[in-house]
Z-matrix of the N, CA and C atoms (Angstrom, degrees):
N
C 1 1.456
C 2 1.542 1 110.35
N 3 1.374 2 108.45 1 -30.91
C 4 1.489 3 112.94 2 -160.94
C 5 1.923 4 84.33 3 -63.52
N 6 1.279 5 91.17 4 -71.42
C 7 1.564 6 122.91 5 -168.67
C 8 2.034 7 108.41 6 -30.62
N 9 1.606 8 107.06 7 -32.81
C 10 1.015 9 108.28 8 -169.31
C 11 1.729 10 107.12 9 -97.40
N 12 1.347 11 108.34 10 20.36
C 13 1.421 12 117.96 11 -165.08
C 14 1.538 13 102.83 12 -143.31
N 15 1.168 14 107.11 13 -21.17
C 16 1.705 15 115.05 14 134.31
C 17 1.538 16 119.19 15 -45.48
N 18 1.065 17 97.77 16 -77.93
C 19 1.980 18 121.28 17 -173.77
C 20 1.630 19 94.34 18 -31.19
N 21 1.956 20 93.96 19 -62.60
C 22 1.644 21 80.06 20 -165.04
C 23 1.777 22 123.09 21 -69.74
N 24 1.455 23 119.56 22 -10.66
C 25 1.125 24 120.89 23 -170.94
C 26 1.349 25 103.34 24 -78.55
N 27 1.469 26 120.07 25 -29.26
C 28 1.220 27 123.32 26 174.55
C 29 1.624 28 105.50 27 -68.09
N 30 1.082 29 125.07 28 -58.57
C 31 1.143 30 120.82 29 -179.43
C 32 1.240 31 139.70 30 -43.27
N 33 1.647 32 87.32 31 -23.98
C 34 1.673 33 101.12 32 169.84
C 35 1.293 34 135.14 33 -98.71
N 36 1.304 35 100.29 34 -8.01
C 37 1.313 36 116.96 35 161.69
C 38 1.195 37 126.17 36 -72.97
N 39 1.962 38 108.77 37 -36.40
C 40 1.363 39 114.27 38 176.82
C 41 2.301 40 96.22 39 -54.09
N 42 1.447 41 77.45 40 -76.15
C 43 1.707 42 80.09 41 -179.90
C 44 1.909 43 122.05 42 -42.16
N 45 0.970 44 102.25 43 0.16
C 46 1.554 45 102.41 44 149.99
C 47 1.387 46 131.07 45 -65.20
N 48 1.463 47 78.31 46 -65.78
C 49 1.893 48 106.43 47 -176.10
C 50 1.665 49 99.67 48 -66.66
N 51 0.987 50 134.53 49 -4.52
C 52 1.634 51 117.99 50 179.08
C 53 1.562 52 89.58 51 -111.39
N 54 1.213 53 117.16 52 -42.72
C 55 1.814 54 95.57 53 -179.19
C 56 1.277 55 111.13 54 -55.85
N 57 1.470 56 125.17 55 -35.43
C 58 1.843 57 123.23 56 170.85
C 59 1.072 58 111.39 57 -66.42
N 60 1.459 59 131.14 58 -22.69
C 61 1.149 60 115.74 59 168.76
C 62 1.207 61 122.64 60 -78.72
N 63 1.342 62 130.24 61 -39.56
C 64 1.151 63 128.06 62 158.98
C 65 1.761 64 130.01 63 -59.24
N 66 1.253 65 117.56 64 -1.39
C 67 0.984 66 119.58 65 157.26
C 68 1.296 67 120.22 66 -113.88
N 69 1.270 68 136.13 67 -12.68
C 70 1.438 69 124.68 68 120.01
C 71 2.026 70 129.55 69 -10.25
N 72 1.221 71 93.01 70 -80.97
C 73 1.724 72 114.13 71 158.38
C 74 0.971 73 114.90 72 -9.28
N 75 1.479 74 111.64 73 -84.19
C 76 1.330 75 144.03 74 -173.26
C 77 1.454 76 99.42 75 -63.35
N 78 1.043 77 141.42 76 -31.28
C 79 1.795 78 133.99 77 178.77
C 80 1.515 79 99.10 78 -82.52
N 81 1.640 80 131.01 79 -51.07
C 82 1.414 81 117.54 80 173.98
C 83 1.718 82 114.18 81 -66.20
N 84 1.094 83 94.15 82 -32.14
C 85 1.622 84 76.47 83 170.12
C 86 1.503 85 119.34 84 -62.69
N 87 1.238 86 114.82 85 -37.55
C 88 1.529 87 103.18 86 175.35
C 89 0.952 88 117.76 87 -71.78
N 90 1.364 89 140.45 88 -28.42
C 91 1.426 90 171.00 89 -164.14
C 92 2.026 91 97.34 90 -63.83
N 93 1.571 92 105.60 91 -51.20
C 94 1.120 93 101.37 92 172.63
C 95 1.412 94 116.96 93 -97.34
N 96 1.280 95 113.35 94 -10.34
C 97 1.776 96 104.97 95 172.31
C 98 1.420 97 106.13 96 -64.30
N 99 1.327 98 129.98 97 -32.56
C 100 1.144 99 135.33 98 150.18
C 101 1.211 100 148.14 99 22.78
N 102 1.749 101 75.54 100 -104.21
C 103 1.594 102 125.45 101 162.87
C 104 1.421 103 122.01 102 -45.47
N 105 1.522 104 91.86 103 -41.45
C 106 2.075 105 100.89 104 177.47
C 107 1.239 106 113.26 105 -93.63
N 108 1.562 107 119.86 106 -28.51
C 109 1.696 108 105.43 107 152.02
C 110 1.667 109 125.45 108 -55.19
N 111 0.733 110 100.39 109 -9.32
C 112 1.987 111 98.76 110 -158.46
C 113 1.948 112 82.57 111 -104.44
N 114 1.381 113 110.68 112 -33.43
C 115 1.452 114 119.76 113 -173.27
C 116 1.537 115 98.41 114 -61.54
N 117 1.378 116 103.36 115 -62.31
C 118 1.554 117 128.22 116 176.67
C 119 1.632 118 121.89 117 -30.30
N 120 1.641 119 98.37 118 -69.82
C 121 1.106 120 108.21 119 154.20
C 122 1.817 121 134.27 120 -34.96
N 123 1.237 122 97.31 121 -78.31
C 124 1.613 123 114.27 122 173.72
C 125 1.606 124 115.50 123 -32.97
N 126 1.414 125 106.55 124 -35.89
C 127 1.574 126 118.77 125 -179.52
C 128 1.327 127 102.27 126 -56.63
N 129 1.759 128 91.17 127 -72.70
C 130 1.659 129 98.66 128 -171.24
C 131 1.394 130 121.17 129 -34.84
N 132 1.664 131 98.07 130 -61.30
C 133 1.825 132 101.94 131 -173.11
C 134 1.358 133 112.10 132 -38.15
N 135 1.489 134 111.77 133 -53.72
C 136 1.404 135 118.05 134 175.25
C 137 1.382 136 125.41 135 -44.16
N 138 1.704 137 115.56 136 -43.96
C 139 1.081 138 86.77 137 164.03
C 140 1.550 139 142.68 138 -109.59
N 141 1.449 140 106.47 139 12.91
C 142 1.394 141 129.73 140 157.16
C 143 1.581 142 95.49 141 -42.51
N 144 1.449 143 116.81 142 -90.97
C 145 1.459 144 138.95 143 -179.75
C 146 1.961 145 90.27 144 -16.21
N 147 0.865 146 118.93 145 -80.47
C 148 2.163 147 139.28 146 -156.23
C 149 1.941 148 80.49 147 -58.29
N 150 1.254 149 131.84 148 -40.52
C 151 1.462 150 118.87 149 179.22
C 152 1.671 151 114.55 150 -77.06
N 153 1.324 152 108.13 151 -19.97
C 154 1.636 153 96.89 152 -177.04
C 155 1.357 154 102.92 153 -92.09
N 156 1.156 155 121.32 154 -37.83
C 157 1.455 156 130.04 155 -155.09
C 158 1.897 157 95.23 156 -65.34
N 159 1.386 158 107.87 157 -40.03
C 160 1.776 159 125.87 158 -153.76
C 161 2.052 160 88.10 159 -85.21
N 162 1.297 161 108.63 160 -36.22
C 163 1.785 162 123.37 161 -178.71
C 164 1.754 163 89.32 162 -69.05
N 165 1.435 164 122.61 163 -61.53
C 166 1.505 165 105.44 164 -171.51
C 167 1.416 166 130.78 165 -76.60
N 168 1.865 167 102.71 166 -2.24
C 169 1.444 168 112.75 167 167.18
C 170 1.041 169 121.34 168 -76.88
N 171 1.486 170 117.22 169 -32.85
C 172 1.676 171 135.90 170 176.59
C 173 1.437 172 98.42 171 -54.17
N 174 1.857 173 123.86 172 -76.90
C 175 0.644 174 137.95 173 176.19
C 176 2.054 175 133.66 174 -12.48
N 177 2.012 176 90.30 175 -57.90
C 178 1.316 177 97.10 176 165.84
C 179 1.417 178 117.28 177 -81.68
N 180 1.173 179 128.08 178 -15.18
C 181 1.574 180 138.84 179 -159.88
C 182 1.541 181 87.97 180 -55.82
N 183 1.557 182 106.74 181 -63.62
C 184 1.711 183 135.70 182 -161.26
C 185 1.476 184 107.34 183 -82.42
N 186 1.123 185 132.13 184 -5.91
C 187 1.328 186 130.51 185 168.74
C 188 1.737 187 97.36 186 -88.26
N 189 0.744 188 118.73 187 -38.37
C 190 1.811 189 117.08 188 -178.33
C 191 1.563 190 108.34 189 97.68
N 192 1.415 191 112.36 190 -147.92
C 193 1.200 192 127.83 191 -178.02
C 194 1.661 193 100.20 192 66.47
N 195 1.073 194 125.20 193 89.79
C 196 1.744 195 117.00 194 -170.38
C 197 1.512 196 99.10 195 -88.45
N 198 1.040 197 112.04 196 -17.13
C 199 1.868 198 105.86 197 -174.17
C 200 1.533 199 116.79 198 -78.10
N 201 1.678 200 97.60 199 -25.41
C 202 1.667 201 91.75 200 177.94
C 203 1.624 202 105.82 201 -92.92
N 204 1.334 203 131.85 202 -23.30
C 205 1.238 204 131.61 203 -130.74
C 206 1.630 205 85.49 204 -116.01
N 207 1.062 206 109.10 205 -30.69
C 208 1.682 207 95.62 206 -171.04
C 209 1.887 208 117.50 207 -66.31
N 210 1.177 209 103.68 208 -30.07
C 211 1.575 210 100.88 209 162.64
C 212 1.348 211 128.80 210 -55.62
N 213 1.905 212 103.40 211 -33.11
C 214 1.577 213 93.66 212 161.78
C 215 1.040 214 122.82 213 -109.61
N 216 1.044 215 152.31 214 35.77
C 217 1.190 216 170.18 215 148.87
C 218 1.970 217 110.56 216 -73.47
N 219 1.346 218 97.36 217 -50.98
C 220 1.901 219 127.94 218 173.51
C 221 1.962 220 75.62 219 -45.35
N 222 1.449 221 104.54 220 -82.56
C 223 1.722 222 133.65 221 -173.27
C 224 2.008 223 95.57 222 -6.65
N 225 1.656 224 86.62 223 -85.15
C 226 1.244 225 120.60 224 -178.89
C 227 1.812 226 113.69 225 -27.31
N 228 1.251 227 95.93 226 -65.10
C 229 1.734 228 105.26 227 168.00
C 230 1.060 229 103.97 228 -63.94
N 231 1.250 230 143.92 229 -47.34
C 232 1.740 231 117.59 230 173.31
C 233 1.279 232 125.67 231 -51.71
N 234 1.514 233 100.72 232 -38.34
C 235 1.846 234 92.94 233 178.69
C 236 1.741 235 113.44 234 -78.52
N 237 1.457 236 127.22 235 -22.99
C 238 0.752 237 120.97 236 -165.64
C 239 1.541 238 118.78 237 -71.80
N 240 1.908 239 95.14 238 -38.38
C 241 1.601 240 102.35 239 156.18
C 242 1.156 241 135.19 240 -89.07
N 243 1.368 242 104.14 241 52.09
C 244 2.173 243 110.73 242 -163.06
C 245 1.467 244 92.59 243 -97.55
N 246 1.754 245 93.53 244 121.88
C 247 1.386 246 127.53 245 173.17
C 248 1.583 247 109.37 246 -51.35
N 249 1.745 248 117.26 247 -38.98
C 250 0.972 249 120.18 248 -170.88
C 251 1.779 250 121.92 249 -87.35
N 252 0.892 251 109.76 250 11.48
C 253 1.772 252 138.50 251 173.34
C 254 2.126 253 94.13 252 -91.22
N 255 1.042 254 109.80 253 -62.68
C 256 1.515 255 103.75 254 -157.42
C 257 1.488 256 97.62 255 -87.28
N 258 1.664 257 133.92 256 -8.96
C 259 1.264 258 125.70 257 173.06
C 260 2.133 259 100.34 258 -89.43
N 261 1.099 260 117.99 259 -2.73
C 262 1.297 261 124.32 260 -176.51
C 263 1.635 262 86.47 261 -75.93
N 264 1.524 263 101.71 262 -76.00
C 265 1.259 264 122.49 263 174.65
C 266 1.280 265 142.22 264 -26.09
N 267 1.674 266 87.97 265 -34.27
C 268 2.133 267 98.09 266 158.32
C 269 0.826 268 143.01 267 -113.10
N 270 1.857 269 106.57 268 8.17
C 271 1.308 270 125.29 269 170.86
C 272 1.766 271 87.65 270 -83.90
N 273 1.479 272 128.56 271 -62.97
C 274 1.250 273 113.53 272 -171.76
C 275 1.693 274 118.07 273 -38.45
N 276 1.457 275 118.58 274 -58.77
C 277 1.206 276 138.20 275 177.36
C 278 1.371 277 102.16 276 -41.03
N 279 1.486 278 135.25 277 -54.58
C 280 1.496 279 131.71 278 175.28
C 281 1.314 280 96.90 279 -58.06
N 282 1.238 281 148.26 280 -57.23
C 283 1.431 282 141.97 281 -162.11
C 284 1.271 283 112.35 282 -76.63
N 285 1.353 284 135.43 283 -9.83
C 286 1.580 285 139.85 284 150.92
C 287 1.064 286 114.67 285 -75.65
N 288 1.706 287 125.09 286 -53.45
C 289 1.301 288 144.66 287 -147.28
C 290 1.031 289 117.39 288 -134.77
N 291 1.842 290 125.68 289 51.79
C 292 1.364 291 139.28 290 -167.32
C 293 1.527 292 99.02 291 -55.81
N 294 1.538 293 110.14 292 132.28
C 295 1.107 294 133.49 293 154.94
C 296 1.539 295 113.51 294 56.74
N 297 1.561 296 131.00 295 37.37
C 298 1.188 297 154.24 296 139.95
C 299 1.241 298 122.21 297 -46.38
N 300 1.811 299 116.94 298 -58.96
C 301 1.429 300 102.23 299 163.43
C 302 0.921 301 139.52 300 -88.27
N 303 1.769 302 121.19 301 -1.00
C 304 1.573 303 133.49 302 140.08
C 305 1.533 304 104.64 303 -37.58
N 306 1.071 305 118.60 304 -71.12
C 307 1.938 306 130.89 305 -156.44
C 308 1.725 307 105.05 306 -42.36
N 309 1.396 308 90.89 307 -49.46
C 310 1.634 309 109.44 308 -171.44
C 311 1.686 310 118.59 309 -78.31
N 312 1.628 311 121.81 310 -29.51
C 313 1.263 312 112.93 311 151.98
C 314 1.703 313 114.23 312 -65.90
N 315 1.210 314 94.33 313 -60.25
C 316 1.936 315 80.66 314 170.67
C 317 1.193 316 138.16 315 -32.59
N 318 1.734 317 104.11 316 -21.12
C 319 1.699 318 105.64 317 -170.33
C 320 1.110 319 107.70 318 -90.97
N 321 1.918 320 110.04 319 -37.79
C 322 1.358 321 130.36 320 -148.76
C 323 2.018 322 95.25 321 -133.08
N 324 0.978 323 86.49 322 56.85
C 325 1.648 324 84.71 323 177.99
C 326 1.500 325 124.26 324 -45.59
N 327 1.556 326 112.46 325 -23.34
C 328 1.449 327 108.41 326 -177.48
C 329 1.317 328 111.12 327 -74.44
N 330 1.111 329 143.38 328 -37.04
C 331 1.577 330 150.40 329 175.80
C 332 1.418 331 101.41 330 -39.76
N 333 1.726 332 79.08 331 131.67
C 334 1.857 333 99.74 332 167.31
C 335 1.352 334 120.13 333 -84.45
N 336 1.271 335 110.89 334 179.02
C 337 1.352 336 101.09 335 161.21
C 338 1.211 337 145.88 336 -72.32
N 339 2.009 338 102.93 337 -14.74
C 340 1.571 339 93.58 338 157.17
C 341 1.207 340 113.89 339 -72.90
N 342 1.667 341 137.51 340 -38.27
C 343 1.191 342 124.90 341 160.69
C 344 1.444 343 129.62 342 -22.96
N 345 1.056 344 119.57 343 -41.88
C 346 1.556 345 136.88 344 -174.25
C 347 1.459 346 107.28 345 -54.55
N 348 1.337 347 99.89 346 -68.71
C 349 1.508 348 127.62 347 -176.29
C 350 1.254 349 94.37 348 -61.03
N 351 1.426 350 149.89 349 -92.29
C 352 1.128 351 133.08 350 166.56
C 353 1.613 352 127.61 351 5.06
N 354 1.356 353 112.42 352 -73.00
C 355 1.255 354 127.91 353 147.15
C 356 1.829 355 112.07 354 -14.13
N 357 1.071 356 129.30 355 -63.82
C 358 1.206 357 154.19 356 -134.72
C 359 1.846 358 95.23 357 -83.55
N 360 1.609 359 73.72 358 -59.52
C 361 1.779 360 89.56 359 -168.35
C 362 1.608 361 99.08 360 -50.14
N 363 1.501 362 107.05 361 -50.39
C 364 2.130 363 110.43 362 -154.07
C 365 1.419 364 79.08 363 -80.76
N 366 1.135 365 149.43 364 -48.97
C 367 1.631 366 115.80 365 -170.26
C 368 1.359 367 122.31 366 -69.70
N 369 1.303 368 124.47 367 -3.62
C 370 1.742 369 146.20 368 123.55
C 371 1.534 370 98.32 369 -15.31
N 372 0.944 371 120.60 370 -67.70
C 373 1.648 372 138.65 371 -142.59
C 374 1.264 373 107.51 372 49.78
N 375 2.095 374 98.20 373 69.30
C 376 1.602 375 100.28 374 160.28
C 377 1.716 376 98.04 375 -103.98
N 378 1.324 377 85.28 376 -176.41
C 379 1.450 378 114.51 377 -172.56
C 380 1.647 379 106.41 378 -76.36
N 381 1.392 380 114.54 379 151.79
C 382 1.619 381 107.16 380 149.71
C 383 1.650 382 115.49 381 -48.78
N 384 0.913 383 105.29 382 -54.68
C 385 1.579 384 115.57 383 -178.10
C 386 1.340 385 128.95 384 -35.21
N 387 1.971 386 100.57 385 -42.81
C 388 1.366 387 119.12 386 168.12
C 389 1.268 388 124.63 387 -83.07
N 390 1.508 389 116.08 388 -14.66
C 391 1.062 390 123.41 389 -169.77
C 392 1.752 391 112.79 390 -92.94
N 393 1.025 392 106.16 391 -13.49
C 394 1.143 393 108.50 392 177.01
C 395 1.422 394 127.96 393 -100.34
N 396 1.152 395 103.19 394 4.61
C 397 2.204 396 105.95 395 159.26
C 398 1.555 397 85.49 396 -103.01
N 399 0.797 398 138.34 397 19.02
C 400 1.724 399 135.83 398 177.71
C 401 1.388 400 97.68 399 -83.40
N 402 1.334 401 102.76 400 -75.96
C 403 1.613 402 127.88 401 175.01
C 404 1.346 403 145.70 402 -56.56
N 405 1.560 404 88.88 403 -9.13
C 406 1.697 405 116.46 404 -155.41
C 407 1.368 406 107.87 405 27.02
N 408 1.369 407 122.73 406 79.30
C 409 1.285 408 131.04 407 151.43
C 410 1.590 409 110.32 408 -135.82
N 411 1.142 410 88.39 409 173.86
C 412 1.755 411 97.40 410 176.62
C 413 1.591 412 135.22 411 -77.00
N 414 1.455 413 135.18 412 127.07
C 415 1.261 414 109.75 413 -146.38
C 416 1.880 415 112.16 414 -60.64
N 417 1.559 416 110.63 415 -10.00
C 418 1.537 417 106.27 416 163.43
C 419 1.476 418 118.87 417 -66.83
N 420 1.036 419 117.88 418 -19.08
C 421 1.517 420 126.93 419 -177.30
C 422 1.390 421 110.91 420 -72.85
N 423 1.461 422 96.39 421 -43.71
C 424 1.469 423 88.41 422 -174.97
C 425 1.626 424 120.61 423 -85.53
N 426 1.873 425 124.74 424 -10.88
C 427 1.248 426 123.67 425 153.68
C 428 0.949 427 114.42 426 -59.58
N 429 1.643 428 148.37 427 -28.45
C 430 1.517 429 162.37 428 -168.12
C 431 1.708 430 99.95 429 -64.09
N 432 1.608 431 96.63 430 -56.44
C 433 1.832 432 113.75 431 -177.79
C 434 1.464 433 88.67 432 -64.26
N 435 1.154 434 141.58 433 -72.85
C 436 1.412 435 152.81 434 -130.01
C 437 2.037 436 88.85 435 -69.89
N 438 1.403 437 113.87 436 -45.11
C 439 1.248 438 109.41 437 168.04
C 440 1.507 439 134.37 438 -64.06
N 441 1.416 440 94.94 439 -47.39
C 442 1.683 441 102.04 440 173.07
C 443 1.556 442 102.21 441 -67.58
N 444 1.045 443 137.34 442 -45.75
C 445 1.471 444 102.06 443 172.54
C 446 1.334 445 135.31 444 -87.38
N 447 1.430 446 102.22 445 -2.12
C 448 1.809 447 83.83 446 170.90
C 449 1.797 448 98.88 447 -68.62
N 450 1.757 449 116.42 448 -37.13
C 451 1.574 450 97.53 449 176.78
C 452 1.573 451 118.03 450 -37.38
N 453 1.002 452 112.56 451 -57.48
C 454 1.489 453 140.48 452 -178.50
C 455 1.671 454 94.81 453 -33.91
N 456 1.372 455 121.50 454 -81.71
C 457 1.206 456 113.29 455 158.94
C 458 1.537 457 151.24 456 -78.11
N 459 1.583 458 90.13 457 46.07
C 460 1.662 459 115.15 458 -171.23
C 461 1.773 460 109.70 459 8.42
N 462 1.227 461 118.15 460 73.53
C 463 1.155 462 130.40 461 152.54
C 464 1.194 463 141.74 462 -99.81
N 465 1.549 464 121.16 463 137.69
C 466 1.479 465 106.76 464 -146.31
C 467 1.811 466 106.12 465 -82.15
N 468 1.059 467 103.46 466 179.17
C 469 1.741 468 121.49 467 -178.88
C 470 1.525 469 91.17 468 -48.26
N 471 1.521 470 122.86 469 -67.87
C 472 1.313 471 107.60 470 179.14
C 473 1.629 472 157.47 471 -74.40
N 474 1.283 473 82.22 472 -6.80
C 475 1.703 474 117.88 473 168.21
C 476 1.685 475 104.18 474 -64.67
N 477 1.313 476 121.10 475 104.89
C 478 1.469 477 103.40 476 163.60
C 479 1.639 478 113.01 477 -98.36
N 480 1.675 479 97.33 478 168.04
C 481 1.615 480 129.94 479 -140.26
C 482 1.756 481 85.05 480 -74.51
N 483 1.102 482 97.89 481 -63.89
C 484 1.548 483 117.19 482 177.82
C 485 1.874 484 106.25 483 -31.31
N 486 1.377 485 104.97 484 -66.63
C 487 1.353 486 126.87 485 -143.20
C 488 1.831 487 84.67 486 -72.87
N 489 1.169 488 113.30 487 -60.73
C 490 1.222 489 119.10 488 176.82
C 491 2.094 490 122.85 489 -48.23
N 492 1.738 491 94.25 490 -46.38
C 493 1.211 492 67.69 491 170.63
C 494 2.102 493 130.12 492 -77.70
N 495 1.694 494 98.05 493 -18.07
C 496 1.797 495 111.20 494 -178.09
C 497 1.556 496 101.90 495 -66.13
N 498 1.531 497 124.92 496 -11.14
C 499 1.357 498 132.27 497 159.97
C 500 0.797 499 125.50 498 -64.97
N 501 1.541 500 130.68 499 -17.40
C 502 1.892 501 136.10 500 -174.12
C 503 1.031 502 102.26 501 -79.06
């Protein structure tokens, strides 16, 4: 009797420890659904923000007057290339996507850091489209990048860029 009142105390303890674990689980999982909203988010703003800023440069470009406009325009290009937008961006990205852009210099050591970032965006699974108020380049610019690095990571014609990097 003793012995069989053992068993069950043990038993219930086991079944303790797996319901905490499973509710453990269940808290990192939300923990990272999270992570890719706030990731999600952060993208977008960014590139909402890289479309107005690039819309009100157009804007003054074609209105003229170069003596008043070129200071903000100077303005405009600073924010559009603000360092401190894409370091937001890869601290979030590390906290979704631990150690992704570690994996990928290790594989592909020649890649820069716009490579990286690049990198960053397609394991996103954004678009060219999106990716390019990211970068402030043009959406041809960014198929140009999208080519030089699959060279970069000698991948074949049928291997896609995308597929390969959501594989790391």
């Amino acid at each position: 009797m003793i012995k069989r009142n053992q068993s069950q105390l043990e038993l219930k303890e086991i079944e303790k420890k797996q319901a905490l674990m499973t509710i453990e689980n269940q808290r990192l999982s939300q923990d990272i659904e999270g992570k890719n909203r706030e990731l999600a988010i952060s993208t977008m703003s960014m590139i909402k923000k890289n479309q107005f800023l690039s819309k009100i440069k157009k804007d003054l470009i074609s209105v003229g007057s170069e003596s008043r406009t070129a200071s903000v325009i100077k303005l405009i290009d600073r924010h559009l290339n603000n360092q401190d937008d894409w370091k937001f961006f890869e601290e979030a990205f590390n906290n979704a996507d631990k150690d992704f852009l570690k994996k990928v210099k290790e594989l592909h050591s020649s890649l820069t850091n716009n490579d990286l970032r690049l990198c960053a965006y397609l394991r996103l699974n954004l678009s060219s489209k999106d990716i390019a108020p990211l970068l402030n380049i043009s959406l041809s610019s960014v198929e140009i990048k999208r080519y030089r690095l699959r060279k970069k990571m000698n991948l074949s014609r049928n291997e896609g860029l995308t597929d390969h990097l959501l594989s790391l």
